[in-house]
Each structure stands twice: as C-alpha cells, then as structure tokens.
C-alpha positions as CSV (number, residue, x, y, z in Angstrom):
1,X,0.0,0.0,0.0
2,X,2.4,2.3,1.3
3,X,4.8,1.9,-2.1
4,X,1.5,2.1,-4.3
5,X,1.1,5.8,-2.7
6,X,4.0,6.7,-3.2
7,X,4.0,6.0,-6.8
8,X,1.3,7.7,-7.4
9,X,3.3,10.9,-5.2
10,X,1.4,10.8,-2.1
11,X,3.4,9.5,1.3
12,X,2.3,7.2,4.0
13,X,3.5,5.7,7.1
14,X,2.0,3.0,9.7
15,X,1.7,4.3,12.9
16,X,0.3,3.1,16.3
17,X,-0.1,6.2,17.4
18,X,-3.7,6.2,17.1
19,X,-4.7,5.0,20.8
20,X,-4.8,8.8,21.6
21,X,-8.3,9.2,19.1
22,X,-9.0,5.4,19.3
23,X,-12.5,6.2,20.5
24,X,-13.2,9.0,18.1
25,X,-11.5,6.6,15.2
26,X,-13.8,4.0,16.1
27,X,-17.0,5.7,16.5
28,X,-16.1,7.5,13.0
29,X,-15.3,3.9,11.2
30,X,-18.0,2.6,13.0
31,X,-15.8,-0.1,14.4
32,X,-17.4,-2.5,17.1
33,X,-15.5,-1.4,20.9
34,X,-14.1,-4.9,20.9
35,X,-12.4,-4.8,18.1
36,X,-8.7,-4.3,18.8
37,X,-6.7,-1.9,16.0
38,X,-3.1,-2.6,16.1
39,X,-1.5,0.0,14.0
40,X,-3.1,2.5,11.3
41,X,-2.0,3.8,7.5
42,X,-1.9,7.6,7.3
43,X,-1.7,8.6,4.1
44,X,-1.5,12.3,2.7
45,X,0.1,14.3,-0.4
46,X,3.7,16.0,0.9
47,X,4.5,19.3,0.5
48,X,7.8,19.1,-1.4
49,X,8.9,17.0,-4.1
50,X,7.6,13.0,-3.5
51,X,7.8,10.6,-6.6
52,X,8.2,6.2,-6.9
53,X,10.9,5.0,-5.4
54,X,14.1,3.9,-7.2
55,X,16.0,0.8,-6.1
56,X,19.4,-1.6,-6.4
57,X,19.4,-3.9,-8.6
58,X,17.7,-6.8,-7.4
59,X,20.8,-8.9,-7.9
60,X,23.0,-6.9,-5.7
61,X,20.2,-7.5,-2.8
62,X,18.9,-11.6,-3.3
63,X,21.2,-14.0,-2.7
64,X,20.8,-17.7,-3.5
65,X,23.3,-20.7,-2.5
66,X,26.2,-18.4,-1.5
67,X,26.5,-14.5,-0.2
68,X,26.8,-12.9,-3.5
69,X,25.9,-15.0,-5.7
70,X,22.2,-13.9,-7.4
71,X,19.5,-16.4,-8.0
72,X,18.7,-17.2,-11.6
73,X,15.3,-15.5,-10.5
74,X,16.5,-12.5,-9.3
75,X,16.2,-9.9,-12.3
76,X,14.5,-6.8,-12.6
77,X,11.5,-5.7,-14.7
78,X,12.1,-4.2,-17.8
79,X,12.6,-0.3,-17.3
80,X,13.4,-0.4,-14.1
81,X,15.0,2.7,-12.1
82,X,17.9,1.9,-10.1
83,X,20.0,4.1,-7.1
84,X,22.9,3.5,-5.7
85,X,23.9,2.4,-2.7
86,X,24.3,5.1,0.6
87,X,22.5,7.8,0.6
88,X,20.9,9.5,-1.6
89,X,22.9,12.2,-3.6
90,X,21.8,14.7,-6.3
91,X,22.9,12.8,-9.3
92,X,20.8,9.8,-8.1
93,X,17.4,11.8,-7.6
C-alpha cells in the first residue's frame, strides 16, 4: 500500500499512534469497541517533491546458495529505475 502511494506521489507511514483518538477513530469507522486496532495507515500528499521509489538492482540485494551470488530468479523488470547504494545524492534523484 504504502509503495502504491508513493507512486502515485502521495506518502504514507503505519503508525500506532492512534490510541490517543482510538474512540473517536472507532466511532467515525463505525468499528465494534471490541475490536482491537493494532497500527493505522496515514496517508496524505507532501508538501515538497515525492515521486516512486528507485532501487538496487535486485541482484546486488537476493542472494541464493552463497553470499553474492544472485538467484537465476532475481532480475528486474524491464525499465526499471535503479540508485545507488548510501545515501541519496543529487545525481541519483
């Protein structure tokens, strides 16, 4: 869900910090009181710039039979956008 959003440029996080409005969540969801919510999705459009995420090749990240060594499997869609690894830097974005 939350990478969905985010291609589609809105951001999201799961929080639990919802006990502090858990009544007035539940009454506006119309959940039943003994129903228990363990964490909630907050979604929302940021303010600055917020696009799909970019990633490492996949064969850099899956390993099969031995540390380094990339499953057979493990290749990327067609088109895919790839960063580097560290942080991000300005050529990357």
């Amino acid at each position: 869900l939350l990478l969905a959003a985010r291609a589609i440029g809105y951001g999201g996080v799961i929080t639990g910090f919802h006990h502090q409005v858990e009544a007035e969540l539940k009454a506006l969801l119309d959940i039943p009181p003994e129903v228990f919510i363990a964490a909630t999705v907050t979604l929302g459009k940021p303010a600055g710039k917020h696009g799909p995420v970019r990633r490492r090749p996949m064969a850099e990240l899956v390993y099969g039979d031995q540390w380094s060594q990339a499953p057979d499997w493990a290749i990327d869609p067609p088109g895919t956008r790839y960063t580097r690894a560290g942080p991000p830097t300005k050529a990357a974005t």
